[in-house]
C-alpha positions in Angstrom: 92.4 -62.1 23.8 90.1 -59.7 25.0 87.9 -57.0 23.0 89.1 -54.9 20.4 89.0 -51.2 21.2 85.9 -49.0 21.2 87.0 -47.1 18.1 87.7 -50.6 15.9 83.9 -51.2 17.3 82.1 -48.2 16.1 84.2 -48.4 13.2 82.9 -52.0 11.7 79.2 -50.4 13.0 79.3 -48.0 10.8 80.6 -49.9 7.8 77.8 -52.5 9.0 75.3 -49.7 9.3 76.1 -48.3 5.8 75.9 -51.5 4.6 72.5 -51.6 5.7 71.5 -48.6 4.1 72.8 -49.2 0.8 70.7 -53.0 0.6 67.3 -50.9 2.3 67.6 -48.5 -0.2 68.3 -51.0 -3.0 65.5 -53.2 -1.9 63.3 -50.0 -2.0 64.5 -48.6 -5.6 65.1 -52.0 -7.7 62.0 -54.2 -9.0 62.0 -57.8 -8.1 60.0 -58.0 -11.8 63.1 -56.7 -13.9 65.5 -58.9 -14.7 68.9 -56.4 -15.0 67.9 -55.5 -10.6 67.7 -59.3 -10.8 70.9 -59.3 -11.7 72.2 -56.4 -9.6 71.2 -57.7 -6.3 71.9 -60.5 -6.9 75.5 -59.8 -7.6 75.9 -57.5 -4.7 74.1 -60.6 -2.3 77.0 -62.9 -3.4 79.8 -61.1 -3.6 79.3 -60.1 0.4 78.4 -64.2 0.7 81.7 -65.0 -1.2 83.7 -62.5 0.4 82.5 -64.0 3.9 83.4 -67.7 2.6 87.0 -66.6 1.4 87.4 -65.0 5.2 86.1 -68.5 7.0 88.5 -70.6 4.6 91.8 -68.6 5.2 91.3 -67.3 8.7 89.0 -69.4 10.4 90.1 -72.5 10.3 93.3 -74.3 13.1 96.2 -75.9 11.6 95.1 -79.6 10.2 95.9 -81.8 13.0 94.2 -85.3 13.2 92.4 -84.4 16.3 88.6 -83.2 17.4 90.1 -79.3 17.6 90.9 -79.3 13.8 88.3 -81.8 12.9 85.2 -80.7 14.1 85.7 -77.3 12.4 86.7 -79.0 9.1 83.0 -80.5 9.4 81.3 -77.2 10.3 82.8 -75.8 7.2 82.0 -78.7 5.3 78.5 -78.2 5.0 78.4 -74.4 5.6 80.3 -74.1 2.0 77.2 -76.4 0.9 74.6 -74.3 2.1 76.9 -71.0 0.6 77.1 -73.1 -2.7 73.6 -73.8 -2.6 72.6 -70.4 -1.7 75.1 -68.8 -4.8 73.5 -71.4 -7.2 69.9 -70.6 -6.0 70.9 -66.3 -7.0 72.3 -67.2 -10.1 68.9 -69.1 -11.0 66.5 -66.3 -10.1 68.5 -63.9 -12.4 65.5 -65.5 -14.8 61.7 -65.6 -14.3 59.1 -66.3 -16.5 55.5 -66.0 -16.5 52.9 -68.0 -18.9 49.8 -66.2 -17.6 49.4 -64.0 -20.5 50.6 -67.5 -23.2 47.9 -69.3 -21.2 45.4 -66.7 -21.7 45.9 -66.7 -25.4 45.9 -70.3 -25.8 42.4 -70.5 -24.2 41.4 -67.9 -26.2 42.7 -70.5 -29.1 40.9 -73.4 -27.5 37.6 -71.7 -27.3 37.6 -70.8 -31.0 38.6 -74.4 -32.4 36.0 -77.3 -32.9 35.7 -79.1 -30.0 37.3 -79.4 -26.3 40.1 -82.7 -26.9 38.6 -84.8 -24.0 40.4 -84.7 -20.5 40.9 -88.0 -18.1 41.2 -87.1 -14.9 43.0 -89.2 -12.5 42.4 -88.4 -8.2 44.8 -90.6 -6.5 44.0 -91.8 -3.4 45.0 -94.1 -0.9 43.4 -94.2 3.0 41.9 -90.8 2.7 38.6 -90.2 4.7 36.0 -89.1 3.1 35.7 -85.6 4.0 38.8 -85.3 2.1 38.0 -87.1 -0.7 35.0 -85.8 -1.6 36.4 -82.0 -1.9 38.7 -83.4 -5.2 36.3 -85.6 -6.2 33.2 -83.0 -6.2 35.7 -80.4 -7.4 36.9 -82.2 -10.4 32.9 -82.8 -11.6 32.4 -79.5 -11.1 34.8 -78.4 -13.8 33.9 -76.1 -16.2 34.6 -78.2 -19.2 32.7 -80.0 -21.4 34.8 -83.3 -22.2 36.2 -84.6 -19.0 36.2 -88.5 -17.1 36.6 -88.3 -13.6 38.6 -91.4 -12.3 39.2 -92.3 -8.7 42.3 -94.5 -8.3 41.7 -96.4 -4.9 44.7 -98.2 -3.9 42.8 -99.7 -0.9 40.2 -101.4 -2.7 37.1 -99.5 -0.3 33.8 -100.6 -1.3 32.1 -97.7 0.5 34.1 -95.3 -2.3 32.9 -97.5 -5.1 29.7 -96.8 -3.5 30.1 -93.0 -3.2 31.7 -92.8 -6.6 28.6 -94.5 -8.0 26.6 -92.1 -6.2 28.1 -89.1 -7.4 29.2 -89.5 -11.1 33.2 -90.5 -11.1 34.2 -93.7 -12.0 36.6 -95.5 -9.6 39.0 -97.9 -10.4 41.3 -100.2 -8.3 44.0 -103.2 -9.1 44.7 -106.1 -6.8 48.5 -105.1 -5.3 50.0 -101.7 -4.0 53.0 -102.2 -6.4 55.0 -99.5 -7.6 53.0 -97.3 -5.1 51.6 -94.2 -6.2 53.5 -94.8 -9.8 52.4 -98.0 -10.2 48.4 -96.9 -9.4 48.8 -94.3 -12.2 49.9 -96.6 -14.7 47.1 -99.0 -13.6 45.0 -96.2 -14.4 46.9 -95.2 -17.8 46.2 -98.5 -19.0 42.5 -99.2 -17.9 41.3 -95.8 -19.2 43.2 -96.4 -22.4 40.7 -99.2 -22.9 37.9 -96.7 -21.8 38.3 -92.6 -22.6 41.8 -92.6 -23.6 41.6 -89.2 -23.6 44.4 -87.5 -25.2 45.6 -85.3 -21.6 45.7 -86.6 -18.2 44.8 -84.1 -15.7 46.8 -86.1 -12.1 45.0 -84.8 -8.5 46.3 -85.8 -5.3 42.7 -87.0 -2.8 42.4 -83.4 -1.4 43.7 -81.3 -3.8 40.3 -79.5 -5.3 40.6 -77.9 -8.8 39.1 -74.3 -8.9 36.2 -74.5 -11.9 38.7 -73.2 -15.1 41.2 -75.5 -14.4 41.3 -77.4 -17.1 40.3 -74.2 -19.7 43.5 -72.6 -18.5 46.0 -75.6 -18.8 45.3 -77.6 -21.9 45.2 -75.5 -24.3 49.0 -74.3 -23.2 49.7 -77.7 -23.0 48.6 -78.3 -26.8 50.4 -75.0 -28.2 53.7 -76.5 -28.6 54.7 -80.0 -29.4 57.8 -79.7 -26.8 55.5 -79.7 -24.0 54.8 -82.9 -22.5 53.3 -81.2 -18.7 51.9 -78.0 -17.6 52.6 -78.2 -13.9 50.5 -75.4 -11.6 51.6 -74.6 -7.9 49.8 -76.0 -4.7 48.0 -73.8 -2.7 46.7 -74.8 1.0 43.5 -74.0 2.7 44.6 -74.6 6.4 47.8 -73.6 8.1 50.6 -76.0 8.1 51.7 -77.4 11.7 54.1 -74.3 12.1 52.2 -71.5 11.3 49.1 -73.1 13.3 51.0 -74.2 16.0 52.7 -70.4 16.4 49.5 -69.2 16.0 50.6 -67.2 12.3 48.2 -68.6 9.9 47.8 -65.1 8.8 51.1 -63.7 8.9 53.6 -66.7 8.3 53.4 -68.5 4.9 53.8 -71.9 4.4 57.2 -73.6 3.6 56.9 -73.8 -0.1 55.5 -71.0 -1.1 59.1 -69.2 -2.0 59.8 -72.5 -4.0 56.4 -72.5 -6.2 55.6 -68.6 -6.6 58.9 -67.6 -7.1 61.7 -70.1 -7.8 59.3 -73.0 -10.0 58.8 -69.4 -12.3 62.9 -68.9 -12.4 63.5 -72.3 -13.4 61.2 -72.4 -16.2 63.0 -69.8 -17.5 65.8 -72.2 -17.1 63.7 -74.9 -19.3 64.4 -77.0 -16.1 60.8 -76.3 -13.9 59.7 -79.8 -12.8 56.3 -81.5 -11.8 55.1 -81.8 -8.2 53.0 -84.5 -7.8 49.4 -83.3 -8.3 47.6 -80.4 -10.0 49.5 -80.9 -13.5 48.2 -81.8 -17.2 49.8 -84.5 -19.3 49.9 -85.5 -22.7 49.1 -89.2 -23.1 51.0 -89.6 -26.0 54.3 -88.3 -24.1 53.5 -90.7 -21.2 53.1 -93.9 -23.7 56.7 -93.2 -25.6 59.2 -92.7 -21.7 56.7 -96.4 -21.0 54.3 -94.1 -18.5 55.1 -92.9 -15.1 58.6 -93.7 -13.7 58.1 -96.3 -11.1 62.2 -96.2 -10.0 61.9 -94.1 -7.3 59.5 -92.4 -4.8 59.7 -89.0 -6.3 57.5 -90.0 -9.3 56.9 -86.5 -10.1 60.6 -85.1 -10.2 61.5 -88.6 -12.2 58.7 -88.0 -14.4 59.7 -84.4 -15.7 63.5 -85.3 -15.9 62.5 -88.6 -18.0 60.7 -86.1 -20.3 63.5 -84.0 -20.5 66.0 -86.7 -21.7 63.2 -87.0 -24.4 63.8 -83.7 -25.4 60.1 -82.8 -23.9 60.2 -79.5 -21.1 57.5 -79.0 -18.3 56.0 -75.9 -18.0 55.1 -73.6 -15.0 52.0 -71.8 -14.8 52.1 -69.4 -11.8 48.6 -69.5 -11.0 46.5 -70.3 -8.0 44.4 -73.4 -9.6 44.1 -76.2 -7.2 43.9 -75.9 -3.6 44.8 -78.8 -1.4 45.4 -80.1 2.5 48.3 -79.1 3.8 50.7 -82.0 6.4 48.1 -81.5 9.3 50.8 -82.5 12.2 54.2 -82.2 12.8 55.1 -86.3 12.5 53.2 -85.9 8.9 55.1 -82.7 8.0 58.3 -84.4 8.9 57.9 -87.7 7.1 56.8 -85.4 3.7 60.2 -84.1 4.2 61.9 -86.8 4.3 60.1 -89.1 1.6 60.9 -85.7 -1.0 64.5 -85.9 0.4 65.2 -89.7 -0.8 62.6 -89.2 -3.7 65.6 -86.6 -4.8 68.8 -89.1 -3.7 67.3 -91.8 -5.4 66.7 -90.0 -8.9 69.8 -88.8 -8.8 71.5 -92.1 -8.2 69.8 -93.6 -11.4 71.6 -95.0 -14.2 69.5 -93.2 -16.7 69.2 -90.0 -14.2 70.0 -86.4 -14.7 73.6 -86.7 -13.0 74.4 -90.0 -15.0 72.1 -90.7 -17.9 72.2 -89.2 -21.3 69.9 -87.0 -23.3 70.5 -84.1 -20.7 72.3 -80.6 -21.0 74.4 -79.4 -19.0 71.8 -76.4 -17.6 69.7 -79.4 -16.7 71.9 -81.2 -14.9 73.1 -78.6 -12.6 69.4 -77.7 -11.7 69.2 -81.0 -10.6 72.4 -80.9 -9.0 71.1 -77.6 -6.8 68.1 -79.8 -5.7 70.1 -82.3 -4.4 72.2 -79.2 -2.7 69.2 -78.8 -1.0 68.9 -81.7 1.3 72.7 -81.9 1.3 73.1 -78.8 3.2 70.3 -79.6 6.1 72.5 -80.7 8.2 74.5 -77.4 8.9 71.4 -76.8 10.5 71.6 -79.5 13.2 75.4 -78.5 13.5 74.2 -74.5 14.1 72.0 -75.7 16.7 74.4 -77.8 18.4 77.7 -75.5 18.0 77.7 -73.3 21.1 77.0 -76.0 23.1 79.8 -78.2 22.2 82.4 -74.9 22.3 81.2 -74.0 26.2 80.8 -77.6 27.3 83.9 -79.1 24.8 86.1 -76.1 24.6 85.7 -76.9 20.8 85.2 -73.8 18.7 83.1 -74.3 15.4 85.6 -71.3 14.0 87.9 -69.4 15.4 86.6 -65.7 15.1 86.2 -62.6 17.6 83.1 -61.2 17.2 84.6 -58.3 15.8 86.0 -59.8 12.3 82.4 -61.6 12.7 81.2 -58.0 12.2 83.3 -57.0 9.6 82.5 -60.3 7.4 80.0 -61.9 8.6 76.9 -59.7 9.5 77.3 -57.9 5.8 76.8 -61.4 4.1 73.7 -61.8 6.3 72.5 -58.7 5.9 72.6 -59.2 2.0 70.9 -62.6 2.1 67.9 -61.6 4.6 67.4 -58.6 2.8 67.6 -59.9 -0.8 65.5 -62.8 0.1 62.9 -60.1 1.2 63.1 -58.5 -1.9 63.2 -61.6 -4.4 60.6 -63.4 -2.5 58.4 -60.2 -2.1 57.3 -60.5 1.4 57.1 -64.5 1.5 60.4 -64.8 3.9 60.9 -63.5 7.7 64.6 -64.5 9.5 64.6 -66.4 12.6 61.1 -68.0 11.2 62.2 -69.2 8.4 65.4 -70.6 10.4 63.3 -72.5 12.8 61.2 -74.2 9.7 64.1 -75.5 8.8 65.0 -76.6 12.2 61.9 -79.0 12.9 62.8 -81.2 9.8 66.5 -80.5 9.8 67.3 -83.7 12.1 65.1 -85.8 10.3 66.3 -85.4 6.7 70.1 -85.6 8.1 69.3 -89.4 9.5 67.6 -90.1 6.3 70.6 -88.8 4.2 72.8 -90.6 6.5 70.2 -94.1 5.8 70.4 -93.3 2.2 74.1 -94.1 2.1 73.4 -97.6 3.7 70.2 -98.3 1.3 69.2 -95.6 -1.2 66.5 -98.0 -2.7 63.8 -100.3 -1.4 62.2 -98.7 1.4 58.1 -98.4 1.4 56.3 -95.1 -0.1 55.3 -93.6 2.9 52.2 -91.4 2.7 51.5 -88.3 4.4 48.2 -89.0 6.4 45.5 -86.1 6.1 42.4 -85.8 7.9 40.9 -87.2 11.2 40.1 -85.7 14.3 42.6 -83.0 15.4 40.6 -81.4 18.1 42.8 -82.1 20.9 46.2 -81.1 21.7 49.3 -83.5 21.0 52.8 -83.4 22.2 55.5 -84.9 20.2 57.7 -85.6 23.4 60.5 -87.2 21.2 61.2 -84.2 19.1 60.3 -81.8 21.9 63.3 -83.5 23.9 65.3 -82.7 21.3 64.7 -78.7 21.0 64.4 -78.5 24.1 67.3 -79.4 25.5 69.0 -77.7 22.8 67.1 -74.5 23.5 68.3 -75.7 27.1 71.7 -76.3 26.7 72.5 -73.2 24.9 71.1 -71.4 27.9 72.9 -73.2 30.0 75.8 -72.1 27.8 75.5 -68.5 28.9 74.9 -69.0 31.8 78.0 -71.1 32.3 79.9 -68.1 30.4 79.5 -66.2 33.5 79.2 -68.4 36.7 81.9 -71.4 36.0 84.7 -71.4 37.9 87.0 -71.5 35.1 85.1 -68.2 33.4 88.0 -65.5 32.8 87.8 -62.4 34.7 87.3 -60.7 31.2 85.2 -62.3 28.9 87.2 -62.8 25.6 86.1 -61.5 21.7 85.7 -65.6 21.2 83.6 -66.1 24.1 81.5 -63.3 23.2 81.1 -63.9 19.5 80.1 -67.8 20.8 77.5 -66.1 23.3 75.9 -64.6 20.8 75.9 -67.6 19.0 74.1 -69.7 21.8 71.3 -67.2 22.2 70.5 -67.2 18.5 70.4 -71.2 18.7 68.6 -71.1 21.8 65.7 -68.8 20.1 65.5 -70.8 17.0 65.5 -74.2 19.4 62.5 -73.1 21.5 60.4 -71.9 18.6 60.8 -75.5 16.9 60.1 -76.3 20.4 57.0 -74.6 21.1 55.9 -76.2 17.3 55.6 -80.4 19.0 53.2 -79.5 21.4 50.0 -78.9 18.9 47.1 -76.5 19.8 44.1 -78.9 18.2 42.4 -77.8 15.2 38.4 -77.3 14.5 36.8 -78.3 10.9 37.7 -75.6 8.2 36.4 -72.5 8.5 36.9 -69.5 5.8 36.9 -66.1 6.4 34.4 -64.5 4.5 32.5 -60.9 4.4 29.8 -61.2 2.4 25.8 -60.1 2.8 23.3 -63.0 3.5 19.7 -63.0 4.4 17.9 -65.0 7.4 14.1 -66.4 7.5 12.3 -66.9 10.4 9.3 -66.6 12.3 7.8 -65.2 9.6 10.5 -62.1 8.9 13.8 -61.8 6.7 16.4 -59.9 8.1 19.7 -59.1 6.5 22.9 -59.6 8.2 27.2 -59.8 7.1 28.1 -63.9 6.5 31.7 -64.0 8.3 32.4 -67.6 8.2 31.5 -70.7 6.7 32.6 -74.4 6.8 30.7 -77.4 5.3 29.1 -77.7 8.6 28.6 -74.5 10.2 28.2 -70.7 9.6 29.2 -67.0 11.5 26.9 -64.4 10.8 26.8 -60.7 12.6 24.5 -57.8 12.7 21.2 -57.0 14.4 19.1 -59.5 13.2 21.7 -62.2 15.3 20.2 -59.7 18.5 16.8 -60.5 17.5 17.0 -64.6 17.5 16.5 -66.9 20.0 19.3 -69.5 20.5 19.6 -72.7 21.9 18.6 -74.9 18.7 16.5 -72.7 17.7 15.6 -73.7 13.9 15.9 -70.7 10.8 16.8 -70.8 7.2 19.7 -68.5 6.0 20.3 -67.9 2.1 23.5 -68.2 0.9 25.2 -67.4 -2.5 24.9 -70.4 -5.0 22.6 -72.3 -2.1 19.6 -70.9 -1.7 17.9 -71.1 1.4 19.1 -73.3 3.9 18.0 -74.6 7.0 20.4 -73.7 10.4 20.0 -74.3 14.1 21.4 -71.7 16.5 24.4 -72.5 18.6 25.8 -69.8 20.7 26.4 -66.2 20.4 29.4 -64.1 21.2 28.9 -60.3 20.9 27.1 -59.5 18.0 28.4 -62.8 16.2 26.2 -65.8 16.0 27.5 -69.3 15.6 24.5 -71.7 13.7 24.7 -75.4 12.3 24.2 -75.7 9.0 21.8 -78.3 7.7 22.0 -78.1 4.0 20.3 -81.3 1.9 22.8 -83.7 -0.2 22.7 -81.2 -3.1 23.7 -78.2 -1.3 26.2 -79.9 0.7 27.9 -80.4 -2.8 27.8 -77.5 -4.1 29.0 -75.8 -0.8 32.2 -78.2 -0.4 32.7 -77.6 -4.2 32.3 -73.3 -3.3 34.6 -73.4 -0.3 37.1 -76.0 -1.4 37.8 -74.9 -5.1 37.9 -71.6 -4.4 39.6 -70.9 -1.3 42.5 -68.7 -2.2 43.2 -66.1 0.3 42.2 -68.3 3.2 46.4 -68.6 4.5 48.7 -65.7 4.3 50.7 -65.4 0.9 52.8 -63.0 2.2 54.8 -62.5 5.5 54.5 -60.5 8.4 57.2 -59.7 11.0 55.0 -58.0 12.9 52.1 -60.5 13.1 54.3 -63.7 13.4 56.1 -62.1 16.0 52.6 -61.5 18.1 51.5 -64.8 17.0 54.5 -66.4 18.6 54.1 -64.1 21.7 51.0 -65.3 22.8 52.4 -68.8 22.2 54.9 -68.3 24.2 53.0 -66.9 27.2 49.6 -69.1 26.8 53.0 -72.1 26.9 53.3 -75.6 25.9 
């Protein structure tokens, strides 16, 4: 077989090109925000994603033959129709969105004008923090802006130094002799103990570094107590670093993190749904609700996800407010990233295996159980990823063909249905999705959650809660050799591949429309392999600095000169302007006065232009309020949307500075 004429080319071009048009033009016209252009993308995204499927199922595929050359593509297709099902299922959810922003403003409103504030407990769980992480939740949650509110530090490593520190600062810390039941089991422990304490009618749950910004509790409680159905008011979870991707392609700016399609726009659908779940930390509960399901689910890792889906079977609904409340440390490193993966993955199997469960207990509709269905779709279909990756390689080296297609049907079925997918994703997600980037996120867990499905089969239940470490010193560069083998001799390999197109000695004299449509193939795996590649070897990381713009005033030898704050951290500040000309360095001592600080003492560093780097010295006081002013209020400091244009430099100049 050799390639179709020039005219059947240009042909499937056009219809590709006009394709392209009409989904530009209808991501331009239609509003993500209106539910009928919901609805009408939507449709025309699936029906060139079905229309693709129906093509790979009756023309794709060898005669069925117990052998690897029917076999292997039976596989393939296997979990490409999960991702495809997954990916319909996920269109049909965000025909619905709902946002509570204006409810919650009306019920704090409501809460203001009644008698009193009903009192909140607020339970940081922690387990081998340091603490410069703790301290950001803990000084965050005193800091609230509420006037009936416990702080209560659940240390499930028994530290005397945090009893100390929790002394020191005002929160009550609490601990119990065993680990048992893991995070689960040390909220219960601190259901029951405060019950004998506050008992405060709603339980506000923090994970150690997530820092609630000052209204938090004024803008979920009183939603929380406006209807008797709601048992949680769960609010998304915002970083103030860059994940190990979007650092380690230098993106931070123009690459958003992972999860924020899932919790700004696809939490918001499924509440709509009535099926939105809670995440783990930054959520207010009703005590009440939590003493009739026997408190928090202990049967599996995924407390959180058991914990809304218990409610549910109680006829009790979790509610999404789409608001940036809490703002927390995102998976530092790449082993960390991967094993928070992986621990969500089995928390998901394991729920659903449950007698009492959402795929096998009672008490649940039908809309609730295929919700939960689509979230176990999700770690189902990560391994089509690992067989992408690996595809081209095993067709040039294995003469084994993951489908037999020319690249020109490819054309004519294929590239519409991706077309509608990258460009409705755009649209739905405004701006939070980028191909190829998005592809290789994926990639860097994909292996990972496929060998703990695989373990799952063997033992579903009984493995330890493993905790994502945060903080520490990163300020040196690590390789992850292991993983890094693994991309790179993927990315490798599928080089290799087309090279070997060309120079083996069996290579046809004309290259056929298989052989072309599978070189095509190879270089697409090879670019998504070496970007998960270039993410194992991590650039280190300095303490966290924010980006600010803001004037501030400097004392010193007996003048006060103005200058533009640019950066801050806990520990350090960035100031420009002439007065940096006019100071002496090298430790020299100054004040500088800051917004909600006051004047505070610095020693120069080093100077780079017109940019002066200084070490703050603040006292104990203004140390707290400074971690509680950077920490609870640091929305803006990652990108919350994407762009192509800056990812692609970022991953430029990773690719030329090297691993």
């Amino acid at each position: 077989m050799i390639f179709p004429s020039a005219s059947d080319d240009l042909s499937i071009l056009t219809i590709d090109a006009g394709i392209l048009l009409g989904l530009v033009v209808m991501a331009r016209l239609l509003d993500p925000l209106r539910a009928k252009d919901r609805v009408l993308f939507g449709v025309t995204a699936s029906a060139f994603l079905i229309l693709y499927a129906l093509w790979r199922w009756n023309d794709t595929l060898p005669p069925f033959a117990l052998s690897a050359e029917s076999l292997w593509p039976r596989l393939f297709i296997s979990f490409e129709f999960l991702a495809i099902l997954y990916t319909l299922i996920s269109i049909v959810i965000l025909f619905r969105s709902t946002d509570r922003i204006a409810q919650a403003d009306a019920a704090q409103r409501e809460l203001a004008g009644s008698r009193g504030y009903p009192a909140v407990d607020i339970f940081i769980c922690t387990y081998d923090e340091p603490l410069e992480v703790l301290e950001r939740s803990i000084l965050s949650a005193l800091a609230l802006d509420y006037p009936n509110a416990t702080v209560w530090v659940l240390d499930d490593t028994r530290r005397d130094w945090l009893r100390d520190y929790c002394a020191q600062v005002g929160a009550n810390h609490l601990t119990r002799p065993d680990n048992s039941g893991a995070k689960a089991g040390n909220l219960n422990h601190g259901l029951a103990a405060t019950a004998r304490e506050s008992n405060a009618p709603v339980i506000l749950v923090l994970d150690a570094d997530f820092a609630p910004r000052r209204d938090f509790l004024k803008r979920t409680v009183g939603l929380l107590l406006s209807d008797p159905e709601v048992a949680i008011v769960q609010t998304p979870q915002f970083y103030y670093n860059a994940d190990p991707i979007q650092h380690n392609l230098l993106a931070g700016k123009s690459w958003v993190d992972d999860q924020r399609f899932f919790f700004d726009i696809f939490q918001p659908a499924k509440d709509a749904w009535g099926c939105a779940f809670c995440v783990g930390t930054s959520f207010v509960v009703r005590r009440d609700r939590l003493d009739e399901i026997g408190g928090f689910p202990q049967q599996a890792i995924s407390e959180d996800i058991n914990l809304t889906y218990t409610m549910l079977a109680r006829g009790y609904r979790t509610w999404w407010l789409n608001e940036p409340l809490s703002f927390g440390l995102s998976a530092e490193g790449i082993p960390e990233y991967i094993t928070q993966r992986a621990r969500w993955c089995l928390g998901t199997i394991q729920v659903a295996l449950l007698p009492n469960g959402p795929l096998f207990g009672g008490g649940f509709s039908f809309t609730q159980r295929w919700h939960y269905f689509h979230g176990v779709l999700n770690w189902l279909c990560k391994p089509f990823m690992v067989l992408l990756l690996v595809a081209p390689t095993i067709y040039w080296f294995g003469g084994l063909p993951a489908f037999e297609a020319d690249y020109l049907s490819f054309l004519r079925y294929g590239v519409p249905a991706l077309l509608g997918q990258i460009i409705y994703m755009g649209w739905i997600s405004r701006g939070r999705t980028l191909p190829l980037f998005m592809e290789a996120t994926h990639a860097v867990t994909c292996f990972a959650v496929t060998a703990t499905l695989l373990s799952a089969i063997v033992k579903p239940f009984g493995r330890p809660f493993k905790i994502t470490d945060k903080g520490g010193d990163r300020s040196t560069p690590r390789v992850h050799w292991k993983l890094a083998g693994i991309f790179g001799l993927i990315a490798a390999s599928s080089a290799a591949s087309i090279l070997w197109a060309f120079i083996s000695p069996y290579a046809a004299s004309e290259i056929s429309s298989l052989d072309f449509f599978n070189l095509l193939w190879a270089a697409i795996a090879m670019l998504i392999a070496f970007i998960a590649f270039l993410v194992c070897f991590e650039l280190p990381r300095s303490g966290d600095v924010f980006e600010t713009d803001e004037p501030a005033w400097l004392s010193g030898e007996g003048k006060i000169l103005s200058c533009r704050l640019v950066g801050v951290s806990p520990t350090s500040v960035r100031f420009s302007g002439p007065a940096g000309d006019a100071l002496e360095l090298a430790g020299w001592r100054y004040q500088i006065h800051l917004e909600g600080l006051g004047w505070t003492d610095i020693s120069m560093v080093s100077r780079s232009g017109h940019t002066v780097l200084a070490r703050l010295e603040p006292s104990a006081e203004q140390y707290r309020r400074l971690v509680v002013r950077l920490f609870s209020g640091s929305y803006g400091n990652i990108a919350a949307v994407a762009s192509l244009r800056g990812a692609l430099a970022g991953l430029l100049r990773r690719g030329f500075r090297g691993a």
